[in-house]
C-alpha positions in Angstrom: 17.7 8.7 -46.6 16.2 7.9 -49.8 18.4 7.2 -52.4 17.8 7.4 -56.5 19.5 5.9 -59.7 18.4 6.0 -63.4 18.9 4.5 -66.4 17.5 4.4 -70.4 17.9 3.0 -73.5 16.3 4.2 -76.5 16.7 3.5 -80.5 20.1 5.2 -80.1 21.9 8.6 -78.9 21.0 12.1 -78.8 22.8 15.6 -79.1 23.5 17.6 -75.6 20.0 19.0 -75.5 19.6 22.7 -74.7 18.5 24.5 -71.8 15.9 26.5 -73.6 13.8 26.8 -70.7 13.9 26.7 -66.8 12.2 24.2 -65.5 9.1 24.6 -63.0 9.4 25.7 -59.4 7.9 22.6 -58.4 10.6 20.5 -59.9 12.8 19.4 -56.4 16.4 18.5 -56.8 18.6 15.7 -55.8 22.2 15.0 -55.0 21.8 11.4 -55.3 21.4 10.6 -58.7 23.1 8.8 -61.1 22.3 7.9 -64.7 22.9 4.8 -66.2 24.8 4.0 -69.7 22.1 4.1 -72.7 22.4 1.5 -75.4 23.0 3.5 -79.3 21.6 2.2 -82.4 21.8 3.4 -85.7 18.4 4.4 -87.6 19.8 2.3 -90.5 20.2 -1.4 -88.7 17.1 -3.1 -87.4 15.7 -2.2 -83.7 17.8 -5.1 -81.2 15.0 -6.0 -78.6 17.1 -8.7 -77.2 18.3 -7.5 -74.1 20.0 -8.7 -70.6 17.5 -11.2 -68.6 15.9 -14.6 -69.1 12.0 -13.8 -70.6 10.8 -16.9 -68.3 11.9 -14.7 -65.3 9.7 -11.9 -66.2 7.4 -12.6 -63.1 4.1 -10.9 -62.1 5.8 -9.9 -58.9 3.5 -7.1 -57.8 1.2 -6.3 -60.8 -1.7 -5.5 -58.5 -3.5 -2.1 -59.1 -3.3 0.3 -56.5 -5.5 -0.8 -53.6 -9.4 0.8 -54.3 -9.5 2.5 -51.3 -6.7 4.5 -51.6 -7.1 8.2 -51.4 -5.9 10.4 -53.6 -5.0 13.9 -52.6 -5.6 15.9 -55.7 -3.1 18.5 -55.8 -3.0 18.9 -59.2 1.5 18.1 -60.0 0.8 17.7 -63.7 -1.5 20.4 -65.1 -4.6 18.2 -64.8 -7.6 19.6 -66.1 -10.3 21.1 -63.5 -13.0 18.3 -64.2 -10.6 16.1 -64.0 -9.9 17.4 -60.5 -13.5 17.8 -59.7 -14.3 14.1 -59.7 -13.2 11.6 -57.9 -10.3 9.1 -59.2 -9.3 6.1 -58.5 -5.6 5.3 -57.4 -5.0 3.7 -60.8 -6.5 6.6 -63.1 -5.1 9.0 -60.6 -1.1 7.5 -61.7 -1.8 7.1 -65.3 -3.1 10.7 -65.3 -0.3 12.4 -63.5 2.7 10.1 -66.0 1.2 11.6 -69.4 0.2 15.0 -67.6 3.8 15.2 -66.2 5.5 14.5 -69.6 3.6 16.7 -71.3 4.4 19.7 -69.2 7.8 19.3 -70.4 6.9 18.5 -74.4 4.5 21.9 -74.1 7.4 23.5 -72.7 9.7 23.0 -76.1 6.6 22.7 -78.7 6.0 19.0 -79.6 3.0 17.3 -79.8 1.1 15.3 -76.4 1.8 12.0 -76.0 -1.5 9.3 -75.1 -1.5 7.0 -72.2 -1.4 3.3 -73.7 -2.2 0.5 -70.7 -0.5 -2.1 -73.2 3.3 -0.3 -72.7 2.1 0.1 -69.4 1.4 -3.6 -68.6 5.0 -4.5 -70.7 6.7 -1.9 -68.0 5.0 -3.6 -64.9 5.9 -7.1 -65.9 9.6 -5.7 -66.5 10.0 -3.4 -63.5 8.7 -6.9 -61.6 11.8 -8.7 -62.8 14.0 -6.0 -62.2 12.2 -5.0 -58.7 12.0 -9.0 -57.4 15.8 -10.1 -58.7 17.6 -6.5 -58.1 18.5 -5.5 -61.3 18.7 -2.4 -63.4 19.3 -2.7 -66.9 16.9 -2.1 -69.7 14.4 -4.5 -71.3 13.2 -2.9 -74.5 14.5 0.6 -77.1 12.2 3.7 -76.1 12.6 2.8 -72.3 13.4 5.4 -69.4 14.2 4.0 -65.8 14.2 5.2 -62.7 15.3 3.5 -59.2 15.3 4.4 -55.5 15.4 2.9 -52.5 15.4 3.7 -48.7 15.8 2.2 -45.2 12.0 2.7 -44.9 9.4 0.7 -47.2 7.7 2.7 -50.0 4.2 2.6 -49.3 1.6 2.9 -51.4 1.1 6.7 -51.4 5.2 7.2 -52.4 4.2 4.9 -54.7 1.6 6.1 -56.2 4.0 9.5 -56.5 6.8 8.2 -57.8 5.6 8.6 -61.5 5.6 12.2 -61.3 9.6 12.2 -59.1 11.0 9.9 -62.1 9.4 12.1 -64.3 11.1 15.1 -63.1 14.4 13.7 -63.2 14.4 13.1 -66.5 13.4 16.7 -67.3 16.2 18.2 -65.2 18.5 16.9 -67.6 17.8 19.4 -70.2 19.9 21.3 -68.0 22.6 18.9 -70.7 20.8 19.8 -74.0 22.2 22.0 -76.0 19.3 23.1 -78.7 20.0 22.1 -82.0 22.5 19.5 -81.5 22.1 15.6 -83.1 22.1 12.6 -81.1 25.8 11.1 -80.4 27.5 14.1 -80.1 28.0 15.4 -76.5 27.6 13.4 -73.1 24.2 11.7 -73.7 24.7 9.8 -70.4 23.5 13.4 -69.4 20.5 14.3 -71.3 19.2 10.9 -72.7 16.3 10.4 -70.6 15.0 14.0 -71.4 15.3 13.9 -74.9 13.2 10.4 -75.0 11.0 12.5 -73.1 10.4 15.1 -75.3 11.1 13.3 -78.6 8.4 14.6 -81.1 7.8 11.3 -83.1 7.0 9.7 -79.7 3.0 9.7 -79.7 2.2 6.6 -76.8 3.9 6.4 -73.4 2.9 3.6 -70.5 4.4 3.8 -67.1 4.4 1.3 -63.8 6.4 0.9 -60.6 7.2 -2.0 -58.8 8.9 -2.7 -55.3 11.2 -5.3 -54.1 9.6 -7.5 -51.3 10.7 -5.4 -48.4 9.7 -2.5 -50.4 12.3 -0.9 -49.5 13.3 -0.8 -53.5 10.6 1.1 -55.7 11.7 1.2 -59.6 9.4 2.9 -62.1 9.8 2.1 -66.1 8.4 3.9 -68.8 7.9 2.9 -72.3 7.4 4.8 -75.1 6.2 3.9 -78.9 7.5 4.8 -81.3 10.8 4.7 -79.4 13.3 8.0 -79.8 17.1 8.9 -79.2 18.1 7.9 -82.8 21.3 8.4 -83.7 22.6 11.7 -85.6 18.7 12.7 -85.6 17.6 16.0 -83.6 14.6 15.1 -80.4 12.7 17.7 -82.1 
């Protein structure tokens, strides 16, 4: 049995966010997932970066790119474009492809503009999922930050790896099943929707993702940055 837990902070809090859309019918569900308590700031006091975790920890524990000779079946889970599909990716390009495709499925879905893939929020999430991954932690490391953890009595190999962008991405965008459409961050349970409205936040533009295992890799945790950061307080996602 696999099971899943996630978490995010962002700049502060945002209203229940609607369900102004069903999701896709390739979005699986899951009865073992929890979401974690997000941190709230106010858009008026200076962005607190300090967080939980000694920065002399932050280890490279498993900052390796996927292994070259990985193969990638290209089935096409976030709306890649045909050429795309027609030529061959690597493991890597294949990952960073399927994160920015996957989030903006959901942005499309509600009208806000595409976020880019940045490697440098995506090299800050690898050497924080490490820490987290390698010392068993879960708690944030930076604002504009979604989490996502699960573990399993079998190791995660490289393929569930390599997938796991696109599963953390998903449960994120269930929780719009939380949002009610119109309403401010801070009012309603954001414990419930925060994750998807960082997802779908319009003054997001840049969004870097990695996962890291623990050494049995039995633990895989994805983290996903975005710049600017959203969920501020009394301000709608969109």
């Amino acid at each position: 049995m696999v099971h899943y837990s996630t978490a995010l902070l962002s700049a502060a809090v945002v209203g229940l966010a609607s369900t102004v859309a069903a999701l896709p019918t390739d979005i699986k569900t899951s009865k073992n997932v929890a979401v974690g308590i997000p941190v709230l700031l106010d858009s008026n006091v200076p962005l607190n970066t300090t967080f939980p975790g000694n920065e002399n920890e932050l280890v490279d524990y498993e900052d390796d790119p996927f292994p070259d000779d990985l193969e990638v079946e290209l089935e096409n889970p976030a709306g890649l474009e045909e050429r795309d599909l027609e030529k061959r990716m690597t493991a890597t390009q294949y990952w960073r492809q399927t994160c920015v495709g996957r989030h903006n499925q959901a942005r499309q879905q509600v009208g806000v503009p595409q976020l880019q893939y940045d490697t440098g929020l995506e090299a800050k999430a690898c050497k924080w999922g490490a820490y987290l991954a390698q010392y068993n932690k879960f708690e944030h490391g930076s604002t504009g930050e979604n989490l996502y953890k699960a573990w399993s009595s079998q190791a995660f190999d490289d393929t569930k790896k390599l997938k796991s962008c696109q599963t953390a991405t998903d449960s994120w965008w269930r929780e719009i099943s939380y949002y009610r459409y119109g309403q401010k961050v801070g009012t309603g349970n954001f414990h419930a929707y925060g994750h998807y409205t960082q997802l779908i936040w319009k003054k997001s533009q840049r969004v870097g993702c990695c996962a890291q295992r623990s050494g049995d890799r039995r633990t895989n945790v994805v983290v996903c940055r975005y710049d600017p950061p959203g969920n501020y307080i009394n301000q709608l996602p969109y």
